[in-house]
C-alpha atoms as one frame of an Amber mdcrd trajectory, in Angstrom:
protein
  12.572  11.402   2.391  11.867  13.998  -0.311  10.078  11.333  -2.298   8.154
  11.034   0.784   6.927  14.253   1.528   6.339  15.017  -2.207   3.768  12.104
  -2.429   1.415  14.196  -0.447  -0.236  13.712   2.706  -1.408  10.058   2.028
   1.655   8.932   2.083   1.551   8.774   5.952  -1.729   6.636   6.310  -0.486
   4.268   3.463   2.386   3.624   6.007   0.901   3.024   8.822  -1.497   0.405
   7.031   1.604  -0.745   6.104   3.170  -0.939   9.239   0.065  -2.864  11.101
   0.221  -5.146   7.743   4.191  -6.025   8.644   3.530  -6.773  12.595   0.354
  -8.945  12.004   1.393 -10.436   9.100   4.845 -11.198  11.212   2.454 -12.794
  13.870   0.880 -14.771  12.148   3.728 -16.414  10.201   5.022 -16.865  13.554
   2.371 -18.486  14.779   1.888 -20.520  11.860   5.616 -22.074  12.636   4.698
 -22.286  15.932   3.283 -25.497  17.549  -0.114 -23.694  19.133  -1.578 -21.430
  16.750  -5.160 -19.541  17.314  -7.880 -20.669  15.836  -8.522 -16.920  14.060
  -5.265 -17.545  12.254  -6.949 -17.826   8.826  -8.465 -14.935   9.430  -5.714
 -12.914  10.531  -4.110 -13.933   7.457  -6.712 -13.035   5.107  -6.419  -9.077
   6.904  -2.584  -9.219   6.064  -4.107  -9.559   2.252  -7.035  -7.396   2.902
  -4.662  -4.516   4.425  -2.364  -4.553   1.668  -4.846  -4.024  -1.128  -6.602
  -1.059   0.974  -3.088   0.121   0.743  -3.080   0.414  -2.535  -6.229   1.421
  -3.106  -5.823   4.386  -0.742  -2.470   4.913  -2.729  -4.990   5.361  -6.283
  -7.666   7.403  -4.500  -4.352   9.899  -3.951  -3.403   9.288  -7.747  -6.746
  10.301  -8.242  -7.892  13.135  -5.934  -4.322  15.010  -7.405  -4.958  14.586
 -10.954  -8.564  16.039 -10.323  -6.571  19.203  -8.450  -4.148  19.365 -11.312
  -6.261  19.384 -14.160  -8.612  22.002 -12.612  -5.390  24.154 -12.271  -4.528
  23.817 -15.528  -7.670  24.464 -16.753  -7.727  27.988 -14.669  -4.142  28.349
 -16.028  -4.619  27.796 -19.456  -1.190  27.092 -21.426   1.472  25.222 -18.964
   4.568  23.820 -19.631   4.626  20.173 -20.864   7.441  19.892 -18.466   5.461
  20.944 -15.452   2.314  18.761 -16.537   5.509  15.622 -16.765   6.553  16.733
 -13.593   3.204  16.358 -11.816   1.904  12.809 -13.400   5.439  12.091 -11.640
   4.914  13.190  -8.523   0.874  12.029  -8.813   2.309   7.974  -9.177   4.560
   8.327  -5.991   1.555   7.014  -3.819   0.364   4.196  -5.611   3.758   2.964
  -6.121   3.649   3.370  -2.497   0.619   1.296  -1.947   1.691  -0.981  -4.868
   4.719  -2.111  -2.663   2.536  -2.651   1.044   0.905  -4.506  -1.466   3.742
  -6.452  -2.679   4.663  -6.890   0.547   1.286  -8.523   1.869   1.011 -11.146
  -0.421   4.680 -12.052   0.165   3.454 -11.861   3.715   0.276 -13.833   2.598
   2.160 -16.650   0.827   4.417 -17.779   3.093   2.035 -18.173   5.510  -1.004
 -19.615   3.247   2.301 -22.634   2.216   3.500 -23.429   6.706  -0.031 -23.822
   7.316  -0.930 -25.942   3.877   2.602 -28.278   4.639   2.535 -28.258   8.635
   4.316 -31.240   9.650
C-alpha cells in the first residue's frame, strides 16, 4: 500500500480503468464460452485492449507530469543529492509499471478471448 500511495494520485484512476478492464473483459470471455453471445462482442473486446493501453498511457503522462515537477525543483534547488534524484526516477516509474501491468493484463484478457471466438465449436 505504500507503493501505492507513493505513485501519486494517478494511481487511483489507473485502477479503476483497470478494474472496468477486468469485469468487461471477464464478460466477454464469458460470453464468448457461452452459447448466445451479443453481437457487440467484438467490440467489447477490442475496449478490453483499448482500456488497457489508456492505462498505460495515463500511467506515462504521470511518469511525465512528475519528472517535469522534479526537474523544475531541482533546478530552483540547485545541487541535490544523487541519492534523492535516484530516489525520485524510482518513485516517478511506479505508475507506468502500474499501467504497464492493466496492460498486461488486457491483452491476456484480449487473447483468450480473440482464440474461443476464432475456435468456437
Amino acid at each position: 500500500m505504500d507503493t501505492f500511495a507513493a505513485g501519486g494520485p494517478f494511481m487511483i484512476p489507473i485502477t479503476i480503468i483497470g478494474l472496468i478492464m477486468l469485469g468487461l473483459g471477464v464478460y466477454v470471455i464469458a460470453r464468448a464460452f457461452s452459447r448466445q453471445q451479443p453481437a457487440n462482442i467484438q467490440a467489447l473486446k477490442g475496449l478490453v485492449l483499448q482500456l488497457g493501453v489508456f492505462a498505460f498511457f495515463t500511467g506515462l503522462m504521470s511518469q511525465a507530469i512528475g519528472l517535469m515537477q522534479a526537474f523544475q525543483a531541482i533546478q530552483q534547488i540547485g545541487d541535490v543529492s544523487p541519492a534523492i534524484v535516484a530516489g525520485g526516477l524510482y518513485v516517478s516509474f511506479i505508475a507506468p509499471v502500474w499501467g504497464l501491468i492493466q496492460l498486461l493484463l488486457g491483452l491476456a484478457l484480449y487473447m483468450v478471448a480473440t482464440y474461443r471466438l476464432a475456435h468456437r465449436s
